[in-house]
Backbone bond lengths (Angstrom), bond angles and torsions (degrees), N, CA, C in turn:
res aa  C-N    CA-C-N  psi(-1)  N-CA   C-N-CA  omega(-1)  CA-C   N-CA-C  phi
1 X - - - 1.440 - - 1.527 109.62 -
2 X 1.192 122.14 142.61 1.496 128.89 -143.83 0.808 136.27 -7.01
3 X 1.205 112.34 70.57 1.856 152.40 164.16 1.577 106.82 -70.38
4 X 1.141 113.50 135.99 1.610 116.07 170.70 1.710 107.45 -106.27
5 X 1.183 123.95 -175.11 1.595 128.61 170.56 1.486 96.48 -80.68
6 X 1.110 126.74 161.48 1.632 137.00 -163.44 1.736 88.27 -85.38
7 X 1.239 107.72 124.89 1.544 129.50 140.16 1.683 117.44 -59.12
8 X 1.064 138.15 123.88 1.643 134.14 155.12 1.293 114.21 -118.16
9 X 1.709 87.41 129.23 1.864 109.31 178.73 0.806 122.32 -129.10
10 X 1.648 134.42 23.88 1.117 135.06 138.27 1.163 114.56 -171.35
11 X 1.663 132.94 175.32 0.809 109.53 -133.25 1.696 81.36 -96.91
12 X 1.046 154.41 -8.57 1.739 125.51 167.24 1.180 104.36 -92.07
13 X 1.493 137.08 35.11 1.570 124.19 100.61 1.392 143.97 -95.16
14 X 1.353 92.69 21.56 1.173 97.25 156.40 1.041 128.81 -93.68
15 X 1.690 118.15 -40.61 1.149 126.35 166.45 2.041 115.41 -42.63
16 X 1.515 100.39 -48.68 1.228 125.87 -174.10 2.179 97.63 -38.31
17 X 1.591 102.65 -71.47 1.273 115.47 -153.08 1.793 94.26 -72.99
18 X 1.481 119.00 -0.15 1.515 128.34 -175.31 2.002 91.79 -80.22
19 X 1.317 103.72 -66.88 0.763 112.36 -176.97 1.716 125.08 -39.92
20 X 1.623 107.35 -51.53 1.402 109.84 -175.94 1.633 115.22 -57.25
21 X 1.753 100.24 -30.34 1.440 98.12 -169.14 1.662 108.82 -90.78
22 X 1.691 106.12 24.81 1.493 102.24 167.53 1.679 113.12 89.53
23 X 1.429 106.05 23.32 1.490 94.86 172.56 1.361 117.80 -103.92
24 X 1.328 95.33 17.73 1.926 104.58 175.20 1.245 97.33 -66.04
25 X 1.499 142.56 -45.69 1.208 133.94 -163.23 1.681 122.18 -110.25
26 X 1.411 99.88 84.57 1.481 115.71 -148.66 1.508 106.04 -64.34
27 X 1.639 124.92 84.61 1.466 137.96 138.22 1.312 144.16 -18.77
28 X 1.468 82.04 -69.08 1.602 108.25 -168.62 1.274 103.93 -171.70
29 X 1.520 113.71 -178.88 1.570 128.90 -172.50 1.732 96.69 -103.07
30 X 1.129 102.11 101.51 1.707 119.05 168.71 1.030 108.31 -114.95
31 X 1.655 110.89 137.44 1.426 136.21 166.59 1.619 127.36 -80.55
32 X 1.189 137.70 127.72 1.539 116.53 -167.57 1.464 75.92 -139.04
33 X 1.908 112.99 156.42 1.167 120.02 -176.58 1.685 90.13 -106.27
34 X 1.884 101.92 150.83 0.960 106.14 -178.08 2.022 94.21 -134.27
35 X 1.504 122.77 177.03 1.312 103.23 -146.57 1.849 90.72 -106.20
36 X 1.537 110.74 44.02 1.750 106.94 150.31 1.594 111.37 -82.34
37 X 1.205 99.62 137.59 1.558 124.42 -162.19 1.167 105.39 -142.32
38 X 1.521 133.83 128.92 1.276 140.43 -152.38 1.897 107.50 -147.12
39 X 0.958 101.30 119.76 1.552 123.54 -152.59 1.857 109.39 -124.17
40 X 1.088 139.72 83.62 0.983 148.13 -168.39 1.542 115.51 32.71
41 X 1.691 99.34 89.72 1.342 121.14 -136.30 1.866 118.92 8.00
42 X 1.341 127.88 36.89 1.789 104.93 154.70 1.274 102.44 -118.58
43 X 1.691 98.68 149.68 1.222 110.68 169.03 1.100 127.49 -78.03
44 X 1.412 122.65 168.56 1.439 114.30 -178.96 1.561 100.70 -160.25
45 X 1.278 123.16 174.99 1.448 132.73 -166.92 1.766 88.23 -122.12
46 X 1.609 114.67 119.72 1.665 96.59 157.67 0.894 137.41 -84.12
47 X 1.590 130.84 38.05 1.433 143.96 162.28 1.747 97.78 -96.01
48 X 0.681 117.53 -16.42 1.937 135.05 -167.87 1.379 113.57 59.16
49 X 1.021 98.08 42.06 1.959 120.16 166.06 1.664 85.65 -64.90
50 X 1.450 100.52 164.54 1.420 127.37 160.82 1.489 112.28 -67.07
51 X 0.888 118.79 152.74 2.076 122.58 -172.04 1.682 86.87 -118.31
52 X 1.131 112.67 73.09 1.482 122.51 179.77 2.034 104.09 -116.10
53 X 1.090 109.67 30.11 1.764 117.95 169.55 1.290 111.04 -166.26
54 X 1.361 120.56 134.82 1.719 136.00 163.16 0.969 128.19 -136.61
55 X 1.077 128.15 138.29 1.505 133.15 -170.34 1.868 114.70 -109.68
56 X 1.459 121.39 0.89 1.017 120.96 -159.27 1.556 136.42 -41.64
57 X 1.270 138.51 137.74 1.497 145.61 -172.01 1.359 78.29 -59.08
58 X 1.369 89.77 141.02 1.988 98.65 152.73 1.618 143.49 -45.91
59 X 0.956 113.15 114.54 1.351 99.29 -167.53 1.882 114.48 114.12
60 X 1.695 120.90 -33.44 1.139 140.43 -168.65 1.652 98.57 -119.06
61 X 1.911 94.69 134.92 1.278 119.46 35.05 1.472 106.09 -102.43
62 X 1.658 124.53 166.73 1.153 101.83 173.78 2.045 108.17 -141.08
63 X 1.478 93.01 19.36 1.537 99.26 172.75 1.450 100.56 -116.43
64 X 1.254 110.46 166.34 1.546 133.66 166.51 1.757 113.68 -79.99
65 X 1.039 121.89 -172.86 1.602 113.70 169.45 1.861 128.33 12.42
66 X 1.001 101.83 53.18 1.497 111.57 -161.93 1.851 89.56 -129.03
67 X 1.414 100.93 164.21 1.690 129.81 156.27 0.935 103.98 -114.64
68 X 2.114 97.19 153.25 1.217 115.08 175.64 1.783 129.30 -95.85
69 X 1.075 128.21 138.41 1.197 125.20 -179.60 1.682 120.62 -119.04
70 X 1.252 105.86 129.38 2.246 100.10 -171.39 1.864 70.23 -85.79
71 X 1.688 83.17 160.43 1.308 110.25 151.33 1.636 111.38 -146.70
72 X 1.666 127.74 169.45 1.002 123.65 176.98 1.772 115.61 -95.44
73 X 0.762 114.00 128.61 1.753 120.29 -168.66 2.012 98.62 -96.85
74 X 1.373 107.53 88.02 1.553 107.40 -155.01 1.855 98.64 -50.11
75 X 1.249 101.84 -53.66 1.475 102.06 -162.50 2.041 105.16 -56.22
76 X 1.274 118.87 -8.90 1.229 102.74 169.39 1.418 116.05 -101.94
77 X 1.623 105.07 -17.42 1.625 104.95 162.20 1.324 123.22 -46.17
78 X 1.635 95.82 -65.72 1.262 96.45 176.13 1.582 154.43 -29.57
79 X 1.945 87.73 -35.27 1.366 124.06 172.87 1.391 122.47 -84.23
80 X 1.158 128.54 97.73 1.259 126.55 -177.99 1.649 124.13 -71.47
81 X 1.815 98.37 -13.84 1.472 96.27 -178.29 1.729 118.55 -89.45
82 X 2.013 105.04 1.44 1.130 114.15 159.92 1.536 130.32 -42.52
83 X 1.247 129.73 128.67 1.746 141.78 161.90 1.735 108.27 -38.48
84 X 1.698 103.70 -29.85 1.513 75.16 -152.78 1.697 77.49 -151.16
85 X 1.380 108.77 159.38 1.294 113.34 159.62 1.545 117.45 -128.00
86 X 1.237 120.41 -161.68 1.730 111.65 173.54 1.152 118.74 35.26
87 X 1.146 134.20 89.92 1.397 137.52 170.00 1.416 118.01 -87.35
88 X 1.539 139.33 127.63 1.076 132.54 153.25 1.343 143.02 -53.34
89 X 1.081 145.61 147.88 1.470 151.71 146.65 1.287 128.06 -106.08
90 X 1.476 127.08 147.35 1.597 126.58 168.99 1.712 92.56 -100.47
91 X 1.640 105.05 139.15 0.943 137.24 170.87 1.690 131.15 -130.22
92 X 1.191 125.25 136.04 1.540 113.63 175.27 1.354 108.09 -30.03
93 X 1.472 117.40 133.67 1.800 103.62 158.49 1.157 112.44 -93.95
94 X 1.390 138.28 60.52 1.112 152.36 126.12 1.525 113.01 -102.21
95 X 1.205 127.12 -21.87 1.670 124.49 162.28 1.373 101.19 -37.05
96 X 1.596 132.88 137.75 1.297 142.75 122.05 1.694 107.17 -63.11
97 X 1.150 93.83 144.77 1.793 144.21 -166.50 1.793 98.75 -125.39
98 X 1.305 94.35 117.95 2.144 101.20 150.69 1.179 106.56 -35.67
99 X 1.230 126.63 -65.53 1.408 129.58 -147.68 1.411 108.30 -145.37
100 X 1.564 114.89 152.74 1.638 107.62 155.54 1.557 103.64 -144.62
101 X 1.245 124.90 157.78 1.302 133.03 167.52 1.612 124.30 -85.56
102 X 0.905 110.34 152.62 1.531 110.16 176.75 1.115 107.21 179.21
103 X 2.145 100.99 148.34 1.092 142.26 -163.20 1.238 133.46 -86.25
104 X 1.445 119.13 155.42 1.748 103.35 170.01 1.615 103.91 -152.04
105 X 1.166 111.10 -176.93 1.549 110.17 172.71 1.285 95.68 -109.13
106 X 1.711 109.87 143.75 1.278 119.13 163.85 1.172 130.60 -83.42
107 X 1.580 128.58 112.62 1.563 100.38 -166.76 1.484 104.89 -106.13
108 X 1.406 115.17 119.16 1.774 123.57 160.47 1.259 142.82 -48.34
C-alpha cells in the first residue's frame, strides 16, 4: 500500500531492485518494469525523484514516450569480471512485464 514503481540511483540499487525481482537465480532473460517514464523524450522517475542514474543497454533508449524496464543479461551475470550488470530497456508502457519492483518509504 502506497508503493510506487522502483526509482534507481545507483548502481547497487540497481543491482539491489535486480535482485528482488529474482535475478539472483539466472534462468533466463526477464524483463521487470521499473518506474522510468519517458515523456517527449525526458525521462523521469514516477515517484518524482530526480533521474540522476542509468544503466542503459547499448544503443537504448531509442523510443520517445515509452517506460523503462532492467533486465538480467545472464552471460554478464554470470561474469563477475563484468563493468556493469542489469541493463535497461525502453519499452511501450503498455507492454506487460513478468514482474516489476516497487518502493515505499519506511516510516520509524
Amino acid at each position: 500500500m502506497g508503493a510506487r514503481l522502483a526509482s534507481i540511483h545507483s548502481k547497487a540499487e540497481n543491482r539491489f531492485v535486480n535482485d528482488m525481482a529474482g535475478f539472483g537465480s539466472p534462468l533466463e532473460k526477464s524483463q521487470t518494469t521499473i518506474g522510468a517514464k519517458c515523456f517527449n523524450g525526458i525521462w523521469t522517475w514516477t515517484d518524482g525523484s530526480e533521474f540522476d542514474y542509468a544503466n542503459w543497454q547499448d544503443g537504448r533508449p531509442i523510443y520517445k514516450d515509452t517506460c523503462g524496464v532492467t533486465w538480467a543479461d545472464i552471460p554478464s551475470y554470470l561474469n563477475e569480471n563484468t563493468v556493469e550488470h542489469f541493463y535497461w530497456e525502453d519499452i511501450s508502457c503498455d507492454k506487460q512485464t513478468p514482474t516489476a519492483v516497487c518502493k515505499k518509504l519506511a516510516f520509524l
